[in-house]
Backbone as a printed PyTorch tensor [residue, N CA C, xyz], in Angstrom:
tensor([[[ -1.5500,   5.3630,  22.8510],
         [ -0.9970,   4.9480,  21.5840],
         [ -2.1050,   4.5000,  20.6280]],

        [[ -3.0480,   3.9380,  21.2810],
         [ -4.2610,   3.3550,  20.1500],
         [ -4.7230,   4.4260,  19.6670]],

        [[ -5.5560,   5.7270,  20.4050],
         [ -5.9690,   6.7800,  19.8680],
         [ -5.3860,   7.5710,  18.5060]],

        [[ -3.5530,   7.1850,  18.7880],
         [ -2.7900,   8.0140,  17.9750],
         [ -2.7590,   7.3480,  16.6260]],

        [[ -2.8430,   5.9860,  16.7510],
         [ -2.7850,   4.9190,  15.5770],
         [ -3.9620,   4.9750,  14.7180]],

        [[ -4.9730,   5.0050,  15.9080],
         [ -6.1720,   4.9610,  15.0990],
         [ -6.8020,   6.3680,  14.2270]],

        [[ -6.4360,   7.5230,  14.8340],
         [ -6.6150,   8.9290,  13.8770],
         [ -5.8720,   8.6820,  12.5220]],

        [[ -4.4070,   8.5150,  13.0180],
         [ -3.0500,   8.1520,  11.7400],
         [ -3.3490,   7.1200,  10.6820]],

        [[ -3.8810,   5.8650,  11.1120],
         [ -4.4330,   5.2530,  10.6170],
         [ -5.8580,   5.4780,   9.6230]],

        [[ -6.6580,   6.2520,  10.4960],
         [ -7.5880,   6.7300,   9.2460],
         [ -7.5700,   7.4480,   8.3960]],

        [[ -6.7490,   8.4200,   8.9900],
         [ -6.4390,   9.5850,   7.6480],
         [ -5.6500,   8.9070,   6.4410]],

        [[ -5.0060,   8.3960,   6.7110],
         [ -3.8610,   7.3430,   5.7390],
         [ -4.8190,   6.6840,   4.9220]],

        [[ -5.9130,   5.8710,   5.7070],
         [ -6.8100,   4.8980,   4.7680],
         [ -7.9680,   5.6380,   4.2200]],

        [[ -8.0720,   6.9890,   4.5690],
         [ -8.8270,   7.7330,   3.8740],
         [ -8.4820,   8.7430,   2.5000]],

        [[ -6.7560,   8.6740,   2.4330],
         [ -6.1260,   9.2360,   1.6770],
         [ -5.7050,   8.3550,   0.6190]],

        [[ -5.6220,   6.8700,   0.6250],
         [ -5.4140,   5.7060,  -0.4540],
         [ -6.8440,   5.4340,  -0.6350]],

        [[ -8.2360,   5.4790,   0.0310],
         [ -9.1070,   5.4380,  -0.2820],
         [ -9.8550,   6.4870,  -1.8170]],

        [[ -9.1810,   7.4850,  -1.4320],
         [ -9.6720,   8.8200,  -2.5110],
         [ -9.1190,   8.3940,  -3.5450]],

        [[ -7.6130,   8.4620,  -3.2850],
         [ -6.8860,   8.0350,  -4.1820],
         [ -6.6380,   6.7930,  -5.4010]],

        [[ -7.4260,   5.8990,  -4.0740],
         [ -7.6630,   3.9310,  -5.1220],
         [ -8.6750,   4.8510,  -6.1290]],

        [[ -9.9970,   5.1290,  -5.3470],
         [-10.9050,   5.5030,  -6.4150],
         [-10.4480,   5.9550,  -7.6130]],

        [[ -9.8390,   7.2530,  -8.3250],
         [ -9.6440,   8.2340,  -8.7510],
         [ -8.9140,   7.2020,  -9.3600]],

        [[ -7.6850,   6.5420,  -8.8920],
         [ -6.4460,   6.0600,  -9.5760],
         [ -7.6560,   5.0950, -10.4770]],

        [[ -8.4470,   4.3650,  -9.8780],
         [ -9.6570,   3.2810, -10.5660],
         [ -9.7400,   3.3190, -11.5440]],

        [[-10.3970,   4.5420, -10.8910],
         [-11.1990,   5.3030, -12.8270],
         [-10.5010,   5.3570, -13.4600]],

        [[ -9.1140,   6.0120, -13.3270],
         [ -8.2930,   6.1240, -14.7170],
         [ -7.8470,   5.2170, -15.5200]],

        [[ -7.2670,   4.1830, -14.5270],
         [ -6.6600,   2.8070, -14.7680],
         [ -7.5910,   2.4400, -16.0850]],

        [[ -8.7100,   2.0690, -15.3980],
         [ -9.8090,   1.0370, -15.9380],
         [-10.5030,   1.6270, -17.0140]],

        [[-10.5950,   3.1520, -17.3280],
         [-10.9680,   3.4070, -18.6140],
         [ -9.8960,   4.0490, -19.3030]],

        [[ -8.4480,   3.8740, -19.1650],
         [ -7.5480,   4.5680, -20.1580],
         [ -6.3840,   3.1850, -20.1420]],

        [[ -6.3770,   2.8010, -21.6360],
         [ -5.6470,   1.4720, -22.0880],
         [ -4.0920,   1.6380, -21.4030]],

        [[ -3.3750,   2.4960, -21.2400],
         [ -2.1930,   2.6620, -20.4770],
         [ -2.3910,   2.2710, -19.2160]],

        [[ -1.9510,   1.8030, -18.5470],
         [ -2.0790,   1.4780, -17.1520],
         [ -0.7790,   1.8000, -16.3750]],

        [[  0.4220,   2.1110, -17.1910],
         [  1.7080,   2.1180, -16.3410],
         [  1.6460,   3.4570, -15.7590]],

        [[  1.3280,   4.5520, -16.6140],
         [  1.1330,   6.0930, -15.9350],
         [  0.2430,   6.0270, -14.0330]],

        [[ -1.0070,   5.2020, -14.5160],
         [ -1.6830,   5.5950, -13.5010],
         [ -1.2610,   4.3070, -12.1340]],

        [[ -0.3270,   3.5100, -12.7470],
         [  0.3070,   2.8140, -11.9330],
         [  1.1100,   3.4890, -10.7660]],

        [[  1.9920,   4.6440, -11.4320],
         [  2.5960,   5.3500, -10.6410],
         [  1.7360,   6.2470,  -9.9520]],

        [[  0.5300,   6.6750, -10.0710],
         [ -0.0900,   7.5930,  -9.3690],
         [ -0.3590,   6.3800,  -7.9450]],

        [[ -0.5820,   5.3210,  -8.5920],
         [ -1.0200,   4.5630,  -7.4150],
         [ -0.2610,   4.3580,  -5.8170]],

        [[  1.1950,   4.1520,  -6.9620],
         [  1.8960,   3.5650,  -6.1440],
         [  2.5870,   5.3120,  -4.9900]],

        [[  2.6340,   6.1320,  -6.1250],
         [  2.6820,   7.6390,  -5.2780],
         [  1.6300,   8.1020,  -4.3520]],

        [[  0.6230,   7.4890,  -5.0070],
         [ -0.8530,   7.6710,  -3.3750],
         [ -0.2810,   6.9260,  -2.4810]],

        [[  0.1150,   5.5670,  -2.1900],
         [  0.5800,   4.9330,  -1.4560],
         [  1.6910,   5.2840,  -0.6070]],

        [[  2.7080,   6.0490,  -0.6990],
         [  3.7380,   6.7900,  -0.5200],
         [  3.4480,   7.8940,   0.5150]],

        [[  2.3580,   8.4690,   0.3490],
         [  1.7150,   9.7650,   0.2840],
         [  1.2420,   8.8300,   1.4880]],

        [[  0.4650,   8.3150,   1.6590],
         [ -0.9760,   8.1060,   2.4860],
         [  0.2910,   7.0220,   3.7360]],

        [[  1.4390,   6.5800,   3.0720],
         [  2.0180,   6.1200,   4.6820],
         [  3.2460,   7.1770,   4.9740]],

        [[  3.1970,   8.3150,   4.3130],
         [  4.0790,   9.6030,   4.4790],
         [  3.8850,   9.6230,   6.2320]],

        [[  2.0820,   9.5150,   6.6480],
         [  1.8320,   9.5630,   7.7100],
         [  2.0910,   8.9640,   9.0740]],

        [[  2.8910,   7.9740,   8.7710],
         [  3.4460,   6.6620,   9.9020],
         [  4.9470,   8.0670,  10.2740]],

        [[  5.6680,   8.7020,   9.7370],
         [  6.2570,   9.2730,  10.5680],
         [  5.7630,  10.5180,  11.1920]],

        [[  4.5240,  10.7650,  10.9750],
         [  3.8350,  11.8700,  11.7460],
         [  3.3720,  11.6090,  13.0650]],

        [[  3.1630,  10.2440,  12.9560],
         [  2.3070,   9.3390,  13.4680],
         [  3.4470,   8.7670,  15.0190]],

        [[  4.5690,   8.7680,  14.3530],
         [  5.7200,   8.3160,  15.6860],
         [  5.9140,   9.5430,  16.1030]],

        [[  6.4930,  10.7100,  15.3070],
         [  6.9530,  11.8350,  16.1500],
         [  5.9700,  12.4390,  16.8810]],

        [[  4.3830,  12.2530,  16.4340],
         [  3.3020,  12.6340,  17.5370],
         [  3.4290,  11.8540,  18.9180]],

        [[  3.2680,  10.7780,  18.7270],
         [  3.2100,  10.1180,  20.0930],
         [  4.7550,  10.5930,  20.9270]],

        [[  5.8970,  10.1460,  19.9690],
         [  6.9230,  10.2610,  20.5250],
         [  7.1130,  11.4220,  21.7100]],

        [[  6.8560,  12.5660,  20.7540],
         [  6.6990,  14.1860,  21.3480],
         [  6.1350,  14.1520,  22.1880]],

        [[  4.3870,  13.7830,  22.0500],
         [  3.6160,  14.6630,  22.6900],
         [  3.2660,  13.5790,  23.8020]],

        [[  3.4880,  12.2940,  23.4940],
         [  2.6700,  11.2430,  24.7150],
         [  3.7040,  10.5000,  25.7190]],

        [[  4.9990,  10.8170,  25.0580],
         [  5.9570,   9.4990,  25.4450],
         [  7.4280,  10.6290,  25.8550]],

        [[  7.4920,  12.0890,  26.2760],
         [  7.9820,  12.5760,  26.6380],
         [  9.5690,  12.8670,  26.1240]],

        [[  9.3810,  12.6490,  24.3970],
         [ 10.3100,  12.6590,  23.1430],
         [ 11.4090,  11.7800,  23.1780]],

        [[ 10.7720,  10.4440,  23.9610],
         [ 11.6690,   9.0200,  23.8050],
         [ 10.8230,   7.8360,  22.9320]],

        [[ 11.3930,   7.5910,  21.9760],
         [ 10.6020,   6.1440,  21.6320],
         [ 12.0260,   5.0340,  20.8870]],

        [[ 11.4150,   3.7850,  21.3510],
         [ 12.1260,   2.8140,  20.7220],
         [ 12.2670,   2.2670,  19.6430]],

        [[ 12.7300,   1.8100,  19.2010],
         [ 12.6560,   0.9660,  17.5460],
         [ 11.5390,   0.4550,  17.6230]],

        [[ 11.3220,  -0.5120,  18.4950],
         [ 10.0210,  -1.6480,  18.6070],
         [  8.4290,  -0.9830,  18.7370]],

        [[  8.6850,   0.0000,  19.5650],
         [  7.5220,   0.9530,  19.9890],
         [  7.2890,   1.4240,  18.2840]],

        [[  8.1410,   2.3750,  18.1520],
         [  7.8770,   3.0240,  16.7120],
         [  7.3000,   1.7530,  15.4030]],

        [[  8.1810,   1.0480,  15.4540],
         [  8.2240,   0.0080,  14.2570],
         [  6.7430,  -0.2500,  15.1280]],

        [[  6.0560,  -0.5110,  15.8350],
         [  4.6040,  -1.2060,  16.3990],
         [  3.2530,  -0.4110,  15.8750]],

        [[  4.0530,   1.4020,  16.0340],
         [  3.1120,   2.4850,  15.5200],
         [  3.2890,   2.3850,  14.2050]],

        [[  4.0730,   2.0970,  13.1070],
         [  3.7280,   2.2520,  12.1090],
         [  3.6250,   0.6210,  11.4510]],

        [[  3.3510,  -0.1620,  12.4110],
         [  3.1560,  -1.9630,  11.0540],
         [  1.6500,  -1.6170,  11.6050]],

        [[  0.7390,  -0.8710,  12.9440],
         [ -0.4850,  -0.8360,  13.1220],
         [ -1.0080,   0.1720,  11.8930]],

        [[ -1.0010,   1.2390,  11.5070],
         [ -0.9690,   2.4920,  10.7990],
         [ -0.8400,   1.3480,   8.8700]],

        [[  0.5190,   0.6970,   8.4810],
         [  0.0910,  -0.2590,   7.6060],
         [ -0.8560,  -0.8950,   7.7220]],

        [[ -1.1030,  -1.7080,   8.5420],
         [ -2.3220,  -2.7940,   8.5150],
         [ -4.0380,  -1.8260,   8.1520]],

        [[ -4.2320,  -0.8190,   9.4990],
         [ -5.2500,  -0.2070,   8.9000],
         [ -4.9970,   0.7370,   7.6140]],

        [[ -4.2500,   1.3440,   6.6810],
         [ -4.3590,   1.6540,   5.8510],
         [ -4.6180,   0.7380,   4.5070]],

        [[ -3.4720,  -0.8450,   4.8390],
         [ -3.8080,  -1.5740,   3.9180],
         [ -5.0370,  -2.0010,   3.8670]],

        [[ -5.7910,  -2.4970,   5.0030],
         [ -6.6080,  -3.1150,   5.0180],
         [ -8.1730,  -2.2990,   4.1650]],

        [[ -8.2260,  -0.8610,   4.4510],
         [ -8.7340,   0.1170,   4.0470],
         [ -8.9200,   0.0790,   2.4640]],

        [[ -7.6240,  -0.3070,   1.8980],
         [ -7.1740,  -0.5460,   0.3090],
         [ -7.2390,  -1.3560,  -0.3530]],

        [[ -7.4700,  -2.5310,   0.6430],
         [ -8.2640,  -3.5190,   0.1230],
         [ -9.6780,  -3.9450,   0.1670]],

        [[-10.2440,  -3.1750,   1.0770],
         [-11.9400,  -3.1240,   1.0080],
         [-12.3180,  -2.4030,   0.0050]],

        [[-11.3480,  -0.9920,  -0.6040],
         [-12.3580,  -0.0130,  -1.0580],
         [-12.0720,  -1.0730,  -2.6550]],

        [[-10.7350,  -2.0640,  -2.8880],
         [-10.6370,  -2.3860,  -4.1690],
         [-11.8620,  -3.7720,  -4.4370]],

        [[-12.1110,  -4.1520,  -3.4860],
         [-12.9540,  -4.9430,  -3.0840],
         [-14.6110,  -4.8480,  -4.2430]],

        [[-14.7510,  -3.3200,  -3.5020],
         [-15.8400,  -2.9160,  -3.7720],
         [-15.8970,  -2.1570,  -5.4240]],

        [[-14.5770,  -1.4280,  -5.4360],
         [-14.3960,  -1.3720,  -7.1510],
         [-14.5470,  -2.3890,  -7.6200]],

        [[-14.1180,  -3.4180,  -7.4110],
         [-14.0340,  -4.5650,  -8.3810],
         [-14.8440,  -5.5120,  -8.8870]],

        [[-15.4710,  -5.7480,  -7.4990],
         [-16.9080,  -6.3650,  -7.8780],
         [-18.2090,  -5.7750,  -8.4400]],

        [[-17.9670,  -4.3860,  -7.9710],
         [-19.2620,  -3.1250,  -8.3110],
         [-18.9750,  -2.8330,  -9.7080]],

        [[-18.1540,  -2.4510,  -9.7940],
         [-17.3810,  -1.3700, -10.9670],
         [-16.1880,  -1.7460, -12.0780]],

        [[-15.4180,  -3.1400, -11.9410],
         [-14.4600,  -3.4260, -12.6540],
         [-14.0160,  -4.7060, -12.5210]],

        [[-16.0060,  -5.4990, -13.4050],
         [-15.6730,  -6.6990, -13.0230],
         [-14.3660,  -7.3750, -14.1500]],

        [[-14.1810,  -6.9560, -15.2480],
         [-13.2320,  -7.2630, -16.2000],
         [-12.0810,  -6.7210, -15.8700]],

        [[-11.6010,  -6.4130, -14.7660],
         [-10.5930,  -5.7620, -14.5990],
         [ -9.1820,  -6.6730, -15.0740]],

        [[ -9.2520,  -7.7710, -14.7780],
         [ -8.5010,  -8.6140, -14.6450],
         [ -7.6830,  -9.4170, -16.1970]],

        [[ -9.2810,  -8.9420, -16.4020],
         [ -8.4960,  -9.6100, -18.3760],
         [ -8.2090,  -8.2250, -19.2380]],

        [[ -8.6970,  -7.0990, -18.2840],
         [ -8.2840,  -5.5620, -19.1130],
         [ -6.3940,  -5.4680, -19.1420]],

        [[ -6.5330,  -6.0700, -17.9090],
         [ -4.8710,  -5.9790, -17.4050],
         [ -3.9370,  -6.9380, -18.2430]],

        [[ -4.5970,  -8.1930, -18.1630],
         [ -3.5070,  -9.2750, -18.7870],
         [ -3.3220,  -8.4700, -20.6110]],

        [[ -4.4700,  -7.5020, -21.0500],
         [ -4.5900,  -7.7360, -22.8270],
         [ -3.4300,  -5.8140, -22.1890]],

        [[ -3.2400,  -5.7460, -21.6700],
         [ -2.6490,  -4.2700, -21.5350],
         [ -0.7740,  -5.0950, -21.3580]],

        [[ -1.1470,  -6.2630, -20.4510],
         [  0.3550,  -6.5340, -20.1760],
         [  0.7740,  -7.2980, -21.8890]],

        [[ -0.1340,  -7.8760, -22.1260],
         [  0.1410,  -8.3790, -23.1570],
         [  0.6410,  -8.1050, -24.6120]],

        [[ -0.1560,  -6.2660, -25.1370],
         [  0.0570,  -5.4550, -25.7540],
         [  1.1970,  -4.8300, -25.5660]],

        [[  1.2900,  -4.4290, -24.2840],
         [  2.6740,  -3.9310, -24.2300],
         [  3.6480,  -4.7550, -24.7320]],

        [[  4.5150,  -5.8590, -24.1400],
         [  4.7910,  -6.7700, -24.5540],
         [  5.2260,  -6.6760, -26.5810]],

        [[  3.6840,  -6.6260, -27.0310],
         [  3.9730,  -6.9860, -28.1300],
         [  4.6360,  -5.5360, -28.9600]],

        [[  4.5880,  -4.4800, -28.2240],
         [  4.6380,  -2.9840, -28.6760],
         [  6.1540,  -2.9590, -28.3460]],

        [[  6.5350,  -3.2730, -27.4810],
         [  8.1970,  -3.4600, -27.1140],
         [  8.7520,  -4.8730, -27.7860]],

        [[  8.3140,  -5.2930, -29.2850],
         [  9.1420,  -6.0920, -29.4730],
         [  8.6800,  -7.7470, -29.4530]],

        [[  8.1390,  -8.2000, -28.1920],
         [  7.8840,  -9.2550, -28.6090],
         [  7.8510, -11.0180, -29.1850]],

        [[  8.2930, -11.6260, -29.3760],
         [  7.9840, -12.3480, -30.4020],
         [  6.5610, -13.4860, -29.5480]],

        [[  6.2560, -14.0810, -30.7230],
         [  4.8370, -15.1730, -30.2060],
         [  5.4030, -16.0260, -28.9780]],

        [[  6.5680, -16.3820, -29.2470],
         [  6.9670, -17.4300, -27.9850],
         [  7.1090, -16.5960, -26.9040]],

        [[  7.5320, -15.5290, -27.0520],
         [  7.5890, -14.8250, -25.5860],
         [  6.5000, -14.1840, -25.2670]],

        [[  5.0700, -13.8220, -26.1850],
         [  3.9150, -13.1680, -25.9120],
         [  3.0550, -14.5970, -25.1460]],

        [[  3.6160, -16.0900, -25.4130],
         [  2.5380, -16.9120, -25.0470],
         [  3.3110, -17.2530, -23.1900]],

        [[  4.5540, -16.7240, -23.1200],
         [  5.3640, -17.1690, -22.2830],
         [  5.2330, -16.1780, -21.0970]],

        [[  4.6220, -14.8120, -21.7970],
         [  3.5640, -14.1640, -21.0700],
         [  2.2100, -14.2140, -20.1440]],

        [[  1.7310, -14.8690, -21.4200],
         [  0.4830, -14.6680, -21.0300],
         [  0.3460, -16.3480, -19.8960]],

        [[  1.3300, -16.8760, -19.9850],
         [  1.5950, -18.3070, -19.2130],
         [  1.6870, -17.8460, -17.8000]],

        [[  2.5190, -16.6330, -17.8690],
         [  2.6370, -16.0100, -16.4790],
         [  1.8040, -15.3380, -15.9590]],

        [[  0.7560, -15.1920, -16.8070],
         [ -0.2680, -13.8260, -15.8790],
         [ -1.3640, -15.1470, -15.9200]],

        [[ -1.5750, -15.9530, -16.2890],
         [ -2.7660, -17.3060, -15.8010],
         [ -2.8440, -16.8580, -14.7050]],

        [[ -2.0700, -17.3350, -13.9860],
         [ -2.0350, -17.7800, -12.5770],
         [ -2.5160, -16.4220, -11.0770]],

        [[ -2.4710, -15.1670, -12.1670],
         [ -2.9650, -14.2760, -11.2530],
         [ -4.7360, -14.0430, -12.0520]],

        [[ -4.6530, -14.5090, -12.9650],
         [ -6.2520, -14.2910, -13.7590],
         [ -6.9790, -15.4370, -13.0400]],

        [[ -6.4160, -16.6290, -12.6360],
         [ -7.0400, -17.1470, -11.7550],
         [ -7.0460, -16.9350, -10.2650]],

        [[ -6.3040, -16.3900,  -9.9340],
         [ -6.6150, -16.0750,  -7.9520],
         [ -7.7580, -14.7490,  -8.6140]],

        [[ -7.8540, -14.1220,  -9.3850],
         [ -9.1250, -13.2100,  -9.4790],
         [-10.1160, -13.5310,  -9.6550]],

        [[-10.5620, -14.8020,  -9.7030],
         [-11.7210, -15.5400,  -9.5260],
         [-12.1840, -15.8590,  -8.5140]],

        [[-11.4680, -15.3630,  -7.3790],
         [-11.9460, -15.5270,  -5.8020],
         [-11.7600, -14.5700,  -5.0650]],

        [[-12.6240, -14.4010,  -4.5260],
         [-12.4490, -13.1300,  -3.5480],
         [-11.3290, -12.8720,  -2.4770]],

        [[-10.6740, -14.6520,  -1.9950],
         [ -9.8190, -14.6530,  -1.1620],
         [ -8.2340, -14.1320,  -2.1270]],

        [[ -8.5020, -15.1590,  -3.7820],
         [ -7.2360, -14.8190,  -4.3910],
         [ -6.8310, -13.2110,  -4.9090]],

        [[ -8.3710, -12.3220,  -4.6350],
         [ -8.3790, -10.7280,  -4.8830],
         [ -7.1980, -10.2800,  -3.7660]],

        [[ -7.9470, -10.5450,  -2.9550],
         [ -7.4440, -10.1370,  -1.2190],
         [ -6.5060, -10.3350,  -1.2520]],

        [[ -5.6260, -11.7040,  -1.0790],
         [ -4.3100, -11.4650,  -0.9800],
         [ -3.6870, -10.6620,  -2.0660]],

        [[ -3.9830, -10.9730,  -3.3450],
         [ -3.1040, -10.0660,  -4.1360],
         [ -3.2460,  -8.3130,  -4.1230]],

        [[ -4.2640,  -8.3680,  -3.4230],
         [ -4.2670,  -7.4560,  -3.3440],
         [ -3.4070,  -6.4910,  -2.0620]],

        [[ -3.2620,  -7.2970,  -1.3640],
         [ -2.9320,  -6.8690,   0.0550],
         [ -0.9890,  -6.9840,  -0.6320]],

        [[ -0.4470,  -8.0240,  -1.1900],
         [  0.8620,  -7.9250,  -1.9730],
         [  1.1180,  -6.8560,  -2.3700]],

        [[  0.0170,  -5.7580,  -2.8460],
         [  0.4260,  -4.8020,  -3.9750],
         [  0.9270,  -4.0590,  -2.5820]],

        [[  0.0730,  -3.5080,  -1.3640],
         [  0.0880,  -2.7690,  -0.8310],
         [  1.1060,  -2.6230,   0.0940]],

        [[  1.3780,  -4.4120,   1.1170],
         [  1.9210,  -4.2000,   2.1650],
         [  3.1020,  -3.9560,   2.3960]],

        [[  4.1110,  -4.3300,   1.2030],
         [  5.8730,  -4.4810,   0.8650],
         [  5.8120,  -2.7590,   1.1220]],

        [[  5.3660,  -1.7280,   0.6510],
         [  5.4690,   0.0670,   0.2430],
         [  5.2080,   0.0410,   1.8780]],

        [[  4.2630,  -0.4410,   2.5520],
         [  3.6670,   0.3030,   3.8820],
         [  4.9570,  -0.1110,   5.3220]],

        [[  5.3990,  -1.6690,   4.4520],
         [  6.3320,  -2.5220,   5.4950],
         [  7.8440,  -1.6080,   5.1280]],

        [[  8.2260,  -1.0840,   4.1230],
         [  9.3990,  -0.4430,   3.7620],
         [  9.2390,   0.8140,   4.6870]],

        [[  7.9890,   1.8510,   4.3370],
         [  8.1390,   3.0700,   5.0450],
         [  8.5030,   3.0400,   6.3880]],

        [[  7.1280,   2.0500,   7.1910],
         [  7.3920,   1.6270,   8.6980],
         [  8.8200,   1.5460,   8.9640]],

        [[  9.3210,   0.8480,   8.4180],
         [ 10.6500,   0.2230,   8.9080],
         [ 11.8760,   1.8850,   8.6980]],

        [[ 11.6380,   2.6850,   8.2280],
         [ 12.5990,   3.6980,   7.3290],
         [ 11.8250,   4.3100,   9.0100]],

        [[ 10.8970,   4.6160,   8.4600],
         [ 10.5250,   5.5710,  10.0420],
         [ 10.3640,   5.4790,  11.4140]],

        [[ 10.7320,   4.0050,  11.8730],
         [ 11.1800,   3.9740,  13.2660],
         [ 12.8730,   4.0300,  13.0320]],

        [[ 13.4130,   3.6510,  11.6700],
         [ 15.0040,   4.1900,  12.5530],
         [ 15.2660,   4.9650,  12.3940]],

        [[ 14.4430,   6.2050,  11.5210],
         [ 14.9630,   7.3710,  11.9290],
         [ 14.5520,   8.1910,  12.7510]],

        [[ 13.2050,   7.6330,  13.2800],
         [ 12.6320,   8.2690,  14.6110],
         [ 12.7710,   8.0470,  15.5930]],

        [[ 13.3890,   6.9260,  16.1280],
         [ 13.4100,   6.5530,  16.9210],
         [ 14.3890,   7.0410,  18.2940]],

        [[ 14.3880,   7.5640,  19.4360],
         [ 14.7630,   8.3330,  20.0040],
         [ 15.2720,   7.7780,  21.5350]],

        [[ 16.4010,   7.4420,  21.6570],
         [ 16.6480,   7.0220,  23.6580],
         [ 16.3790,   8.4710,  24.2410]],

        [[ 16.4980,   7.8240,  25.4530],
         [ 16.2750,   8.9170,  26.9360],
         [ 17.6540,   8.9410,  27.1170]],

        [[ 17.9400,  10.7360,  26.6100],
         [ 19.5580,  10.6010,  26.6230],
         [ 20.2170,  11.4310,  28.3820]],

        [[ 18.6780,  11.5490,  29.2470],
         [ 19.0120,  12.6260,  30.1060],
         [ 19.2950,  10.9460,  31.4170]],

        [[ 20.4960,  10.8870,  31.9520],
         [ 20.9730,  10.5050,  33.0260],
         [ 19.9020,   9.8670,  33.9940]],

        [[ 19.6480,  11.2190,  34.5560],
         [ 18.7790,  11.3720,  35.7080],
         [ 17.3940,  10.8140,  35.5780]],

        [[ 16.6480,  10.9320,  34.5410],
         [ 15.6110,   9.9160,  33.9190],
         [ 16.1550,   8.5180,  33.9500]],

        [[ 16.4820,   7.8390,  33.7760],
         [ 16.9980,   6.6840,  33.3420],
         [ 17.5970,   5.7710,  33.8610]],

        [[ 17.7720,   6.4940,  35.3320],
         [ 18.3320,   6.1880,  36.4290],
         [ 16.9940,   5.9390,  37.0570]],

        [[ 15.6700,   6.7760,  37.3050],
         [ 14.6840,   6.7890,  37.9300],
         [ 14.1760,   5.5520,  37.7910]]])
């Protein structure tokens, strides 16, 4: 099972890896951010597409096309963790290398928007009251990390969970089960 996690697992964190990049660049030099939001969140999608490849491999090929909820749900929260974790090193390294303003690019993008949909000052300051508090955890590497790991783990913890119950498979033959 580790072998299977750990291939599944890299390809996944090598596929949100390409993808953080690429999504990076766009984000961070094009003032829209909601477009390439969705690319993000569709890399993400994409790259834990692999947690049910990842059960029906083992299931099939290692575990003699029986697996449990718990087993499955185990192969894909391992498969999240190394993909998230993957997604948060490579943003790690964007961020500090490559996008150290990232953080006040975002609040003047949430903020604009905001004022482009309408608006008024009390609700643009009632805004920007609300994004403080993440402009400050970006002043630490720990407050990056977790928020960063927020963006990722809810998408990776939803798929997991979708793909052990529908993969998940009893030993429907008698005579096995009896053994």
């Amino acid at each position: 099972m580790k072998k299977n996690v750990l291939v599944f697992g890299s390809i996944s964190g090598l596929i949100i890896a390409a993808t953080g990049c690429i999504s990076g660049a766009l984000c961070y030099n094009n003032p829209n951010f909601q477009g390439n939001m969705w690319v993000g969140y569709g890399s993400m999608v994409l790259a834990f597409s692999l947690i049910f490849v990842a059960i029906k491999n083992y299931r099939d090929k290692y575990n003699g096309g029986v697996i449990s909820f718990g087993k499955a749900l185990g192969i894909g929260l391992s498969i999240v963790a190394i993909t998230s974790t993957i997604y948060v090193l490579v943003w790690l390294i964007e961020f500090y290398n490559f996008f150290p303003d990232f953080m006040n690019k975002y609040v003047a993008h949430v903020l604009n928007d905001a004022k482009a949909h309408g608006a008024t000052d009390a609700e643009l300051k009632q805004k920007a009251a609300e994004m403080a508090p993440y402009a400050e955890m970006y002043k630490s590497p720990v407050g990056v990390i977790l928020l960063t790991y927020v963006e990722i783990l809810p998408v990776g913890l939803v798929i997991a969970l979708i793909a052990a119950l529908i993969l998940k498979r009893k030993n429907s033959d008698p005579q096995l089960a009896a053994n």
